[in-house]
Structures are given as structure tokens and as C-alpha cells.
C-alpha positions as a Markdown table, in Angstrom:
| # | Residue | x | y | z |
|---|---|---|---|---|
| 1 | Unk | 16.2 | -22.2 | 0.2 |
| 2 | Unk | 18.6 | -19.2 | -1.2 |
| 3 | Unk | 15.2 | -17.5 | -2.9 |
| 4 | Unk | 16.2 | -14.3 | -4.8 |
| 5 | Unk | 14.2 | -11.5 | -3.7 |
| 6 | Unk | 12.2 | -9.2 | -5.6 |
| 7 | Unk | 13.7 | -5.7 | -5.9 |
| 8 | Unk | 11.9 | -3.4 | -3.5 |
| 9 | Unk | 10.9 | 0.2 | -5.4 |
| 10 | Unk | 12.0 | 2.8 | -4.0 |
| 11 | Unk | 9.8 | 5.2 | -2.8 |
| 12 | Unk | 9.7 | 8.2 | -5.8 |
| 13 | Unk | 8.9 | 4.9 | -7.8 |
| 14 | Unk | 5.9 | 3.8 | -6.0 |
| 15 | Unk | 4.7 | 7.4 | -5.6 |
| 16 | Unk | 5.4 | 8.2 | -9.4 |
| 17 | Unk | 3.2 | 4.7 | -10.0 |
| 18 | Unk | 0.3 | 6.0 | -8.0 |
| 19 | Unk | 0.0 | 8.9 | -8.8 |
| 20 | Unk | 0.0 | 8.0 | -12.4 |
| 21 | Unk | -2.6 | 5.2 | -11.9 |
| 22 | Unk | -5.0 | 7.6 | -9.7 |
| 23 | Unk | -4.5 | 10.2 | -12.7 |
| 24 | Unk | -5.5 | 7.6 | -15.3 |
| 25 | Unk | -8.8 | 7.2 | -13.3 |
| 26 | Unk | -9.0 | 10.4 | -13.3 |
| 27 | Unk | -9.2 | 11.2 | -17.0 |
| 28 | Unk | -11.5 | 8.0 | -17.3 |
| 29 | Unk | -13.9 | 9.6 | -15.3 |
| 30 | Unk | -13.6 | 13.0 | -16.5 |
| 31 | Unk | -14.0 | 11.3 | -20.1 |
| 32 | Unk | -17.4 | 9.8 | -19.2 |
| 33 | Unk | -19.1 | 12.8 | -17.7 |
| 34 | Unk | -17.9 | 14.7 | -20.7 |
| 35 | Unk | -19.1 | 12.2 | -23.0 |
| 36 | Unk | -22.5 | 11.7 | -21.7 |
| 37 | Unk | -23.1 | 15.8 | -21.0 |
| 38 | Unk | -22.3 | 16.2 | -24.7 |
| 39 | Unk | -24.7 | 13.5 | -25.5 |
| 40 | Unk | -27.7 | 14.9 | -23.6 |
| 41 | Unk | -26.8 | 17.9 | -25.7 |
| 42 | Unk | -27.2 | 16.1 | -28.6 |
| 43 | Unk | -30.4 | 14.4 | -27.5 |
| 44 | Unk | -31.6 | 17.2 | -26.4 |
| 45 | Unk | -31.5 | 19.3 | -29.9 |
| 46 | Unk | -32.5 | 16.6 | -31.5 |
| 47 | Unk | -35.9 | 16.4 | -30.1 |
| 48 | Unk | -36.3 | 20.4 | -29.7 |
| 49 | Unk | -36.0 | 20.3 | -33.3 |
| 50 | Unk | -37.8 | 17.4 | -34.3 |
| 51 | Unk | -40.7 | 18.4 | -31.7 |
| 52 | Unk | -40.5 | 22.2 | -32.3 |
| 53 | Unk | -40.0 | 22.9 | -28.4 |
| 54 | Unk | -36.8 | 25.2 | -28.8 |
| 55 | Unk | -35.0 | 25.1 | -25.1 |
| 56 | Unk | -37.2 | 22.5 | -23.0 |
| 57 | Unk | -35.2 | 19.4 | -24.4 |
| 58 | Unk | -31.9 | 20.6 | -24.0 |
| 59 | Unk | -32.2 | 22.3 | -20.8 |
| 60 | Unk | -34.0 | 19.3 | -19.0 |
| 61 | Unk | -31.4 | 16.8 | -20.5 |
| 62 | Unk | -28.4 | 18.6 | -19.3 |
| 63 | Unk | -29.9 | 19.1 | -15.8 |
| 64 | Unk | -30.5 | 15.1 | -15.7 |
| 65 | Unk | -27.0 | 14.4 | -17.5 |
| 66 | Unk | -25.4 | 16.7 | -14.1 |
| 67 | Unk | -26.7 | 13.1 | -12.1 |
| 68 | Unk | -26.2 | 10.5 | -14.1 |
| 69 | Unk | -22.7 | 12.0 | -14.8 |
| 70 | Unk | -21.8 | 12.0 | -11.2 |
| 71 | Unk | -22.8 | 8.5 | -10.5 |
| 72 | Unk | -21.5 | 7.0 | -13.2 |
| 73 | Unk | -18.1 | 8.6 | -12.4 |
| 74 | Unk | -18.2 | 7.3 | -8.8 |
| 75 | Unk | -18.9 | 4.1 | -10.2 |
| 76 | Unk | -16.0 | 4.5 | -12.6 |
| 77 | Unk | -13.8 | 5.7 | -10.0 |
| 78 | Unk | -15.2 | 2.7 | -7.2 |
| 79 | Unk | -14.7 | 0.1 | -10.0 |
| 80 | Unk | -11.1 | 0.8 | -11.1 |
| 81 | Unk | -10.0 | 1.2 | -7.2 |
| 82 | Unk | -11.4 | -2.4 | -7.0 |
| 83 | Unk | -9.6 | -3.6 | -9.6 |
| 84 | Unk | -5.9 | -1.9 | -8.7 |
| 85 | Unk | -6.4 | -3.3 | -5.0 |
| 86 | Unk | -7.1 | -6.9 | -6.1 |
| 87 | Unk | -4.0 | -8.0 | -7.4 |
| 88 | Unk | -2.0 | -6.8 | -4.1 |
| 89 | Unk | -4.4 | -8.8 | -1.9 |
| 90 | Unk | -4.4 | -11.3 | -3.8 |
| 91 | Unk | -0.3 | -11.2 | -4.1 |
| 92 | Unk | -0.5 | -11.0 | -0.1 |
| 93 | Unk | -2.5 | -14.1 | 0.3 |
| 94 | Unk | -0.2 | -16.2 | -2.0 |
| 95 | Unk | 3.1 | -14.8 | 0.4 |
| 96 | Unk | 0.8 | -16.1 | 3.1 |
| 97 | Unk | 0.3 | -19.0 | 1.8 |
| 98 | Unk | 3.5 | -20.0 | 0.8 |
| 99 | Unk | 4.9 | -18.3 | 4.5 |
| 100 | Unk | 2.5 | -21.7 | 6.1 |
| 101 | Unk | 3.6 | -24.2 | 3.7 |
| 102 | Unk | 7.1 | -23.1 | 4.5 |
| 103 | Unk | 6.1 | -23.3 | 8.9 |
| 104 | Unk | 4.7 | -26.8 | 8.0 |
């Protein structure tokens, strides 16, 4: 019945947490648009020069990678907020849980 509780953070803590989880996603999604913008470049040159078509290539590449980038970041971003507010609902339902077994 005498249950220890858990140590409540104090607010810089839980503020210093988020904003270091929300900056994480950050760079993730930063990371993917770089990555596939640099490899529409390289696409892009590769077939100019293999075709003999100097700018066409590149140019159209890049212009599709400015798309693609953005929805794959949102999907990035969408995907890791999932995944951070999972375990807290799923931590709620448990205290739920365990609050009705306790009322029973």
C-alpha cells in the first residue's frame, strides 16, 4: 500500500528533454532532405554526362528532389512524433488500469 513514488522532474528538466528530443527530429529531417538533394545531384550528372545533355538532368532532378524532400521530412518528422507520444499514452493507460484494479 506504502508505494514509493516516482520522482517528478522538475520543469527545466522536462523542458531541457524536449527540446532536445524535438532537435533530434530536427537534424533527422534536415539530414534526409540533404541527403536526397545531394543525391539528385549526383543522379543528375550522372546521366547529363552519360547522355551528353549538359544542365537538363541536374536541373530537373533537383527541382523534383525540392518535393520529395519535403514529404519525406514531414513523414520523418509525423513518424518520430508518433513514436515519442506512444510510450506516454501507453504509460497513462497502465496508471489507469492499475487506478480500477485498485477501485475494485
Amino acid at each position: 500500500m506504502n508505494e514509493p513514488k516516482p520522482e517528478t522532474p522538475n520543469p527545466t528538466q522536462t523542458v531541457s528533454k524536449a527540446l532536445a528530443e524535438g532537435s533530434l527530429i530536427g537534424a533527422q529531417a534536415g539530414c534526409i532532405s540533404v541527403f536526397l538533394v545531394i543525391l539528385a545531384l549526383v543522379a543528375g550528372l550522372l546521366l547529363d554526362q552519360v547522355l551528353g545533355t549538359k544542365p537538363m538532368f541536374v536541373l530537373g532532378l533537383l527541382l523534383l528532389s525540392i518535393p520529395v524532400s519535403l514529404y519525406a521530412m514531414v513523414r520523418s518528422v509525423l513518424a518520430s512524433s508518433r513514436a515519442r507520444q506512444a510510450p506516454s499514452t501507453a504509460a497513462k493507460s497502465k496508471k489507469e488500469d492499475k487506478a480500477l484494479e485498485q477501485a475494485d
